[in-house]
mmCIF file of the N, C-alpha and C atoms, coordinates in Angstrom:
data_MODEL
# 
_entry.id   MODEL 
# 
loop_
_atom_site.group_PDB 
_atom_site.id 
_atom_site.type_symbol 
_atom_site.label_atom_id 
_atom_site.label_alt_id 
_atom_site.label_comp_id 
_atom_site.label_asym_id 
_atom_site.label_entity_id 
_atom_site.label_seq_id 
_atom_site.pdbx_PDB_ins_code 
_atom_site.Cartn_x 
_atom_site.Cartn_y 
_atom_site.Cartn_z 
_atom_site.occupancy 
_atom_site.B_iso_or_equiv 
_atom_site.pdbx_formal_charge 
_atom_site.auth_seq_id 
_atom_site.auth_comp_id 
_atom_site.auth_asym_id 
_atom_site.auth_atom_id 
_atom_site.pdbx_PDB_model_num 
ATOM 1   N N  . UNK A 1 1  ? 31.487 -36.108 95.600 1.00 0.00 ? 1  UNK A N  1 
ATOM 2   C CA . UNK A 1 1  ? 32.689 -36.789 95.169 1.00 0.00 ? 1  UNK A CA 1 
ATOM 3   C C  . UNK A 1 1  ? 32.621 -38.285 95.460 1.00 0.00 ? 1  UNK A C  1 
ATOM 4   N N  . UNK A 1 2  ? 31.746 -38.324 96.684 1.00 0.00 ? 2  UNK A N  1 
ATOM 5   C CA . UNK A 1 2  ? 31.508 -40.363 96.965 1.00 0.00 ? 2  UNK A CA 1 
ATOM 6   C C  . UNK A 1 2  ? 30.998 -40.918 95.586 1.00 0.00 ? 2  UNK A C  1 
ATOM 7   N N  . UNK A 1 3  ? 30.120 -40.128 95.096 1.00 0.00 ? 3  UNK A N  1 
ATOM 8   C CA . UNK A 1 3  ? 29.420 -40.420 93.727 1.00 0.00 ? 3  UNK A CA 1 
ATOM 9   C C  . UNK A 1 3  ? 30.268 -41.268 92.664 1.00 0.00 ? 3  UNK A C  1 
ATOM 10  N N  . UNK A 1 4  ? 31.465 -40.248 92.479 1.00 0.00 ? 4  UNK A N  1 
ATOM 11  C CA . UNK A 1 4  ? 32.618 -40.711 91.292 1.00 0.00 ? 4  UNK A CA 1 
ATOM 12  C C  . UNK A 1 4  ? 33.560 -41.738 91.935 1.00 0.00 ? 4  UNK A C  1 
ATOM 13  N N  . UNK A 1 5  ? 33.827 -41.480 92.972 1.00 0.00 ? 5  UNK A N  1 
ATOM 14  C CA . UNK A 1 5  ? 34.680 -42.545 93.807 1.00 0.00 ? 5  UNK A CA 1 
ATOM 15  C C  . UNK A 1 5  ? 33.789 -44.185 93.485 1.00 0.00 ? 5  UNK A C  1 
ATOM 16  N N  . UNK A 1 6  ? 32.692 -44.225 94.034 1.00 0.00 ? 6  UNK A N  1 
ATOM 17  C CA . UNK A 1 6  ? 31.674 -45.514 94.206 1.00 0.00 ? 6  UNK A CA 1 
ATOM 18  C C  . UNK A 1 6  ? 31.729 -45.680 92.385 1.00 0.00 ? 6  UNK A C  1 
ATOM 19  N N  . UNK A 1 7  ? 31.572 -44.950 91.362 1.00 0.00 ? 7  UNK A N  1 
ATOM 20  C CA . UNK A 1 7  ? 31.307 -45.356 90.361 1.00 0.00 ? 7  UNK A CA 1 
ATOM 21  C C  . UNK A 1 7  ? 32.305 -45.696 89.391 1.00 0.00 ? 7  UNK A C  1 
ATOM 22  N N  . UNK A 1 8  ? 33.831 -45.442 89.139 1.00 0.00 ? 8  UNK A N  1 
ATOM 23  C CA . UNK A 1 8  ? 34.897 -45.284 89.241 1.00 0.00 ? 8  UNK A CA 1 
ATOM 24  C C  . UNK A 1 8  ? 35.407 -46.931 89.783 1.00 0.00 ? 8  UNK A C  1 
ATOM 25  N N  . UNK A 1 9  ? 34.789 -47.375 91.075 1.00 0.00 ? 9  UNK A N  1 
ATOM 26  C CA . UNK A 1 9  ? 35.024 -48.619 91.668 1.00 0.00 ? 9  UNK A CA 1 
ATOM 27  C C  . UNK A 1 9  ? 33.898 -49.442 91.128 1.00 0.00 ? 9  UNK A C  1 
ATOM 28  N N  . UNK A 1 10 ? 32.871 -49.583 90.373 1.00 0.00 ? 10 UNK A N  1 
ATOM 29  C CA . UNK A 1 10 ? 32.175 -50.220 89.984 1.00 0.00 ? 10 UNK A CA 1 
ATOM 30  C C  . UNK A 1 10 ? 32.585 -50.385 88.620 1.00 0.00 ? 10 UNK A C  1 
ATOM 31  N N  . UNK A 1 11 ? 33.240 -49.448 87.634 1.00 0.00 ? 11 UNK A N  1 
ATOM 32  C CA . UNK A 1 11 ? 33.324 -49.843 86.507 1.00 0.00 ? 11 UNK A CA 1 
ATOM 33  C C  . UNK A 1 11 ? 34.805 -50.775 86.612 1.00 0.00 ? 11 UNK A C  1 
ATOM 34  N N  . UNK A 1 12 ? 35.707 -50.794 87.506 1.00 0.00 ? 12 UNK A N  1 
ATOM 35  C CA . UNK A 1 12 ? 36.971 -51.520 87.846 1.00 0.00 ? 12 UNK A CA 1 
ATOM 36  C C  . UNK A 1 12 ? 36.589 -52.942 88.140 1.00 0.00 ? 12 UNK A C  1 
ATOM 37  N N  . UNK A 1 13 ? 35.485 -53.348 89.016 1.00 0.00 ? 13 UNK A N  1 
ATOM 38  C CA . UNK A 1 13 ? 34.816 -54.215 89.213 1.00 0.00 ? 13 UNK A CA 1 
ATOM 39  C C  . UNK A 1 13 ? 34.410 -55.197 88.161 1.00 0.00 ? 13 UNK A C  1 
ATOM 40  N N  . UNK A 1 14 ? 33.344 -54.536 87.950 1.00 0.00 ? 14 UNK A N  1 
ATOM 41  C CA . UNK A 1 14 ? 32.453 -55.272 86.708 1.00 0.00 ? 14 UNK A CA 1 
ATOM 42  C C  . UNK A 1 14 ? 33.255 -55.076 85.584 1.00 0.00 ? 14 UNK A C  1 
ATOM 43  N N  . UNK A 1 15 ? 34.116 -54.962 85.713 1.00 0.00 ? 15 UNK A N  1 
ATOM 44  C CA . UNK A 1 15 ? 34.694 -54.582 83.631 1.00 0.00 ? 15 UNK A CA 1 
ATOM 45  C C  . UNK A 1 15 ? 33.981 -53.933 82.800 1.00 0.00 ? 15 UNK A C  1 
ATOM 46  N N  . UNK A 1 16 ? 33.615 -52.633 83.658 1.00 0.00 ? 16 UNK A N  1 
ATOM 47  C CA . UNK A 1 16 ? 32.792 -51.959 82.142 1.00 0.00 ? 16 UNK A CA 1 
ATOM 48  C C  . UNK A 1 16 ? 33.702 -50.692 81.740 1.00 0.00 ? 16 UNK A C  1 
ATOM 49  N N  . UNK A 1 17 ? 34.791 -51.038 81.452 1.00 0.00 ? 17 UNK A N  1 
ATOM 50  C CA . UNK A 1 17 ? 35.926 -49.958 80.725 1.00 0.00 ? 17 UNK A CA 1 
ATOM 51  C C  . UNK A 1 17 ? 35.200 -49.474 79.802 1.00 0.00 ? 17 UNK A C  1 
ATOM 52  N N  . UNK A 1 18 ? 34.230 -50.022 78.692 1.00 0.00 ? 18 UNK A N  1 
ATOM 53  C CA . UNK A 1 18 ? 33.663 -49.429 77.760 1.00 0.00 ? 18 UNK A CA 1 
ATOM 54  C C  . UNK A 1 18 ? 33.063 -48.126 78.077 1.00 0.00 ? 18 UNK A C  1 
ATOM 55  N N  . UNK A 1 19 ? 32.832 -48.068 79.304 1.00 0.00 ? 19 UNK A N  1 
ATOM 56  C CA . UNK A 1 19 ? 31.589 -47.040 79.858 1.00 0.00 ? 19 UNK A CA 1 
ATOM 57  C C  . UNK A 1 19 ? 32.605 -45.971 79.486 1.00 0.00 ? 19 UNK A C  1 
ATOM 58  N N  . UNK A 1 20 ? 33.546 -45.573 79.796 1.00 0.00 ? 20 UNK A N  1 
ATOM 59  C CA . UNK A 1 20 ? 34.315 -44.555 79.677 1.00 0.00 ? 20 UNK A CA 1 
ATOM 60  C C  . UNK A 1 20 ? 34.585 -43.615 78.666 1.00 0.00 ? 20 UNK A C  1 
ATOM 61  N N  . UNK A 1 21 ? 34.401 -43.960 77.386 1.00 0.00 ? 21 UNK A N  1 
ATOM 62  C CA . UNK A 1 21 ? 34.420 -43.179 76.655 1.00 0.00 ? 21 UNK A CA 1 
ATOM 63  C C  . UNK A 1 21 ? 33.046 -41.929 76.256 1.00 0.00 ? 21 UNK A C  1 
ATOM 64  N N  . UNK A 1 22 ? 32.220 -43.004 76.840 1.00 0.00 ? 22 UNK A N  1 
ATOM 65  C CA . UNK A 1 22 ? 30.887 -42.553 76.608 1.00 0.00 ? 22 UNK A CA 1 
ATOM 66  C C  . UNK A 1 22 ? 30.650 -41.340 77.085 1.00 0.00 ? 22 UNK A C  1 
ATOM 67  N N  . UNK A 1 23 ? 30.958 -41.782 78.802 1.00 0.00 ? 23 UNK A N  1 
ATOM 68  C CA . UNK A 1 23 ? 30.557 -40.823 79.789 1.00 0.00 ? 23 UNK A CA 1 
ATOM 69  C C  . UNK A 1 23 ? 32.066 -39.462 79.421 1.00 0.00 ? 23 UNK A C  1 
ATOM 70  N N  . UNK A 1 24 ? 32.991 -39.618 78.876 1.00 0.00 ? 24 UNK A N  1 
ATOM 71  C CA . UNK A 1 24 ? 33.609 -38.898 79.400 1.00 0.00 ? 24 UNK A CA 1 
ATOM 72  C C  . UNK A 1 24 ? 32.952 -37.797 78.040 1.00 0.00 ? 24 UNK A C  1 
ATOM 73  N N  . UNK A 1 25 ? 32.843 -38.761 76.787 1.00 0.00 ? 25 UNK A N  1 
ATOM 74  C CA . UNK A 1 25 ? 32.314 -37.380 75.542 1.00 0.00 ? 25 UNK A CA 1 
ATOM 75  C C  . UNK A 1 25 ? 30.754 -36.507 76.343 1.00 0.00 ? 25 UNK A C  1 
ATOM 76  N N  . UNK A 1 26 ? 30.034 -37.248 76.558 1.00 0.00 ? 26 UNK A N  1 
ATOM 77  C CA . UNK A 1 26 ? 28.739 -36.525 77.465 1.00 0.00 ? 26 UNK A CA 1 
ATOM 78  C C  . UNK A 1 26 ? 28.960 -35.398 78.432 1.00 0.00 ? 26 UNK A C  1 
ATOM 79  N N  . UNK A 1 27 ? 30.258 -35.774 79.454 1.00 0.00 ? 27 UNK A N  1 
ATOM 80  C CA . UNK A 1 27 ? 30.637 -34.816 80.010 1.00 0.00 ? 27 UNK A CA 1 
ATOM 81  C C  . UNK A 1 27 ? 31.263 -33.013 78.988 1.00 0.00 ? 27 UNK A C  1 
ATOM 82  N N  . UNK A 1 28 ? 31.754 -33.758 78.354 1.00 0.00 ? 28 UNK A N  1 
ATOM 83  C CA . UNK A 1 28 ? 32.515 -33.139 77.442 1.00 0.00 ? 28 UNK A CA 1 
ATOM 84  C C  . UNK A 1 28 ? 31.095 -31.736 76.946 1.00 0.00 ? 28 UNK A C  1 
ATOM 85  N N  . UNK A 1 29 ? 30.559 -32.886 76.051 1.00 0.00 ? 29 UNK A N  1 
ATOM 86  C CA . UNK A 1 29 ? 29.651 -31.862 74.992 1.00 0.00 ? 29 UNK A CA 1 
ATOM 87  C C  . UNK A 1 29 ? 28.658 -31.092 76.310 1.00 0.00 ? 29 UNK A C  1 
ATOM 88  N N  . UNK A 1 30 ? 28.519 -31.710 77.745 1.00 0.00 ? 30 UNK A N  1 
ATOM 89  C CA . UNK A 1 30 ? 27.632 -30.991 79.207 1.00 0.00 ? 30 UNK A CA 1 
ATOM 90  C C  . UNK A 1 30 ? 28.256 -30.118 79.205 1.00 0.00 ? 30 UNK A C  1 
ATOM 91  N N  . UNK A 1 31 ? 29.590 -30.164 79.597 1.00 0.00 ? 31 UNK A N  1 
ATOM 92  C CA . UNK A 1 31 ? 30.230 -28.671 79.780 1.00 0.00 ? 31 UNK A CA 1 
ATOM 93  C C  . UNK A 1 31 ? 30.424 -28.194 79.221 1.00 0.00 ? 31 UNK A C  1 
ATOM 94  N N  . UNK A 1 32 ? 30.366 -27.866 77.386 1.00 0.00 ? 32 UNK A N  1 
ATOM 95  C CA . UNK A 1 32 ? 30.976 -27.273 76.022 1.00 0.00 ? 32 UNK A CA 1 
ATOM 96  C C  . UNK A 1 32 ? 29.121 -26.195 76.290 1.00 0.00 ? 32 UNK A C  1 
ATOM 97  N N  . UNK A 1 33 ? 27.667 -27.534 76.562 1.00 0.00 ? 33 UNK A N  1 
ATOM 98  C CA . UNK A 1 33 ? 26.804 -26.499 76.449 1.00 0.00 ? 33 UNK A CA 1 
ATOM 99  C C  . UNK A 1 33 ? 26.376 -25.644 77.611 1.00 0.00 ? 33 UNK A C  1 
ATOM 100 N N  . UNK A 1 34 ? 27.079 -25.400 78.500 1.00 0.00 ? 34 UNK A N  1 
ATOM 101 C CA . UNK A 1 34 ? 26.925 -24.653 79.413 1.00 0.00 ? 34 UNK A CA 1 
ATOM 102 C C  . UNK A 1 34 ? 27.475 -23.986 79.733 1.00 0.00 ? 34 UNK A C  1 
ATOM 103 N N  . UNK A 1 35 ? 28.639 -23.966 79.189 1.00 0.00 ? 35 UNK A N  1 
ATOM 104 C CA . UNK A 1 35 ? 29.829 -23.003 79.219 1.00 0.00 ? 35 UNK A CA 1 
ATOM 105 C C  . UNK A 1 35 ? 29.542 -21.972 77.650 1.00 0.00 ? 35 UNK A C  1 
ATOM 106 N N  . UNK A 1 36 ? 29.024 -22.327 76.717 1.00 0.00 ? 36 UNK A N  1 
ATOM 107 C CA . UNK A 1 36 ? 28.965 -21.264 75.803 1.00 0.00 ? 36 UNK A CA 1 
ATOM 108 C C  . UNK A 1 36 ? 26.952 -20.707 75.425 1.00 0.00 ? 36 UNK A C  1 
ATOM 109 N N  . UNK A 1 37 ? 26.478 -20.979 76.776 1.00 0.00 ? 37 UNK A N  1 
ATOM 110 C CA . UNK A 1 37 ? 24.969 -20.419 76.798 1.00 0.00 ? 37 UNK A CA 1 
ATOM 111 C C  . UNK A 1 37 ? 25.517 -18.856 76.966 1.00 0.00 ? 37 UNK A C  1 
ATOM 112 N N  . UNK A 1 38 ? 24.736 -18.162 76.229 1.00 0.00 ? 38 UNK A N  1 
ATOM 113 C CA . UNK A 1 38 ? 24.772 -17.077 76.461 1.00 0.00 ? 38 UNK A CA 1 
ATOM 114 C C  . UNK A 1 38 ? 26.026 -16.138 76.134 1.00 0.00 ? 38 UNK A C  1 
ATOM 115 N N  . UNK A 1 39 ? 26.421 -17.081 75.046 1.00 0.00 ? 39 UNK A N  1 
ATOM 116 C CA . UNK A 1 39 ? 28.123 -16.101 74.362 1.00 0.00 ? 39 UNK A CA 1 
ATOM 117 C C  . UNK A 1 39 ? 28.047 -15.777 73.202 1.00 0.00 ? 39 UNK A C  1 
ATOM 118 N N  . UNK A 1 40 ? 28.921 -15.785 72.496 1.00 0.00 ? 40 UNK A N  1 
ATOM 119 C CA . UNK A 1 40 ? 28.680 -15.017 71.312 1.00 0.00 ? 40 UNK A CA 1 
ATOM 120 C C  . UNK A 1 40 ? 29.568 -16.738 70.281 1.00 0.00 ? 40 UNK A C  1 
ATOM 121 N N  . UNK A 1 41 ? 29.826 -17.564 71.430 1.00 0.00 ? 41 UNK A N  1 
ATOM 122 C CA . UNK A 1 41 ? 29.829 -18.790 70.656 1.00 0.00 ? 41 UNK A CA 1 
ATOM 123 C C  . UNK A 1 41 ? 28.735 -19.603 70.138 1.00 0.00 ? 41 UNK A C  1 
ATOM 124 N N  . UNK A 1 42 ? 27.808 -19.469 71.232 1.00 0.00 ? 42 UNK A N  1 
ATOM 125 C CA . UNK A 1 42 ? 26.889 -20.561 71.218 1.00 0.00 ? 42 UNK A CA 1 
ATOM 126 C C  . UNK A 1 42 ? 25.902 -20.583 69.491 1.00 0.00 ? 42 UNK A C  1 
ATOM 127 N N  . UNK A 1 43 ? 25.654 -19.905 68.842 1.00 0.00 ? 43 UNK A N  1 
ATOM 128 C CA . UNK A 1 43 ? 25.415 -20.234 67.552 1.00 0.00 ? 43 UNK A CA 1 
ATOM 129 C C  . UNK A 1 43 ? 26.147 -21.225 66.839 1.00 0.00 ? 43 UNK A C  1 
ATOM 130 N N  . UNK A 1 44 ? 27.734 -21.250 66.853 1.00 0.00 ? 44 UNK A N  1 
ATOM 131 C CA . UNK A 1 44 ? 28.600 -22.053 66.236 1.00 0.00 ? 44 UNK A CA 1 
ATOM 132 C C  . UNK A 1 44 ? 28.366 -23.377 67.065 1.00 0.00 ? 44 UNK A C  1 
ATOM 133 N N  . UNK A 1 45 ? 28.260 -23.467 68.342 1.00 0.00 ? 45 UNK A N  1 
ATOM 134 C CA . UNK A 1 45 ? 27.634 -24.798 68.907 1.00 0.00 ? 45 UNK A CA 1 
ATOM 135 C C  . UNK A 1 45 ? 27.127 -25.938 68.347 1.00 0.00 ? 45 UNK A C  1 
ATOM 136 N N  . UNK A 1 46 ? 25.741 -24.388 68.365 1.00 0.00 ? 46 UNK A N  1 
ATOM 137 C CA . UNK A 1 46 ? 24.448 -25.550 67.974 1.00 0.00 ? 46 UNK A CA 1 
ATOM 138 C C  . UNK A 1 46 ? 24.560 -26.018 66.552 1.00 0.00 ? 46 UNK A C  1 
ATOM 139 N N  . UNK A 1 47 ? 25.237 -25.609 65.545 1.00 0.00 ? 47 UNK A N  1 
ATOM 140 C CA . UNK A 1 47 ? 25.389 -25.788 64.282 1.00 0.00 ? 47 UNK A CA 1 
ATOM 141 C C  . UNK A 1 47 ? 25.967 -27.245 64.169 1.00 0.00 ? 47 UNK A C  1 
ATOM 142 N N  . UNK A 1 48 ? 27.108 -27.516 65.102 1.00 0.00 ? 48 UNK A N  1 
ATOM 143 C CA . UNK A 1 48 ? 27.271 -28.642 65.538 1.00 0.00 ? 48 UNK A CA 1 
ATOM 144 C C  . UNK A 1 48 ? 26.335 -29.944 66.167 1.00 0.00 ? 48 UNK A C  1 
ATOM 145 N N  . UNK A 1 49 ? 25.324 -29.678 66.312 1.00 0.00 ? 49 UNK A N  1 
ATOM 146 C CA . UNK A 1 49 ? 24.257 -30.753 66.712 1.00 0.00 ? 49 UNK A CA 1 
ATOM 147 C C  . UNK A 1 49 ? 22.859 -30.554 65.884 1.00 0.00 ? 49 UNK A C  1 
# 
């Protein structure tokens, strides 16, 4: 959690608000493919990429 805290305070810092959207879709599509490995979704997934 120091991880997000320290990085969180670096983008407040430096002004990199931009970063945010980025990281938050990456997170997004990280947990969409790891959460539907091995379901009866994950075909419809990958169709998506």
């Amino acid at each position: 959690m120091d991880f997000i805290k320290e990085f969180f305070e670096f983008l407040k810092i430096r002004k990199k608000y931009w970063l945010l959207p980025i990281i938050f879709v990456l997170v997004i599509f990280g947990g969409l493919i790891i959460l539907s490995q091995g379901s009866a979704i994950a075909p419809f997934i990958y169709t998506i990429f």
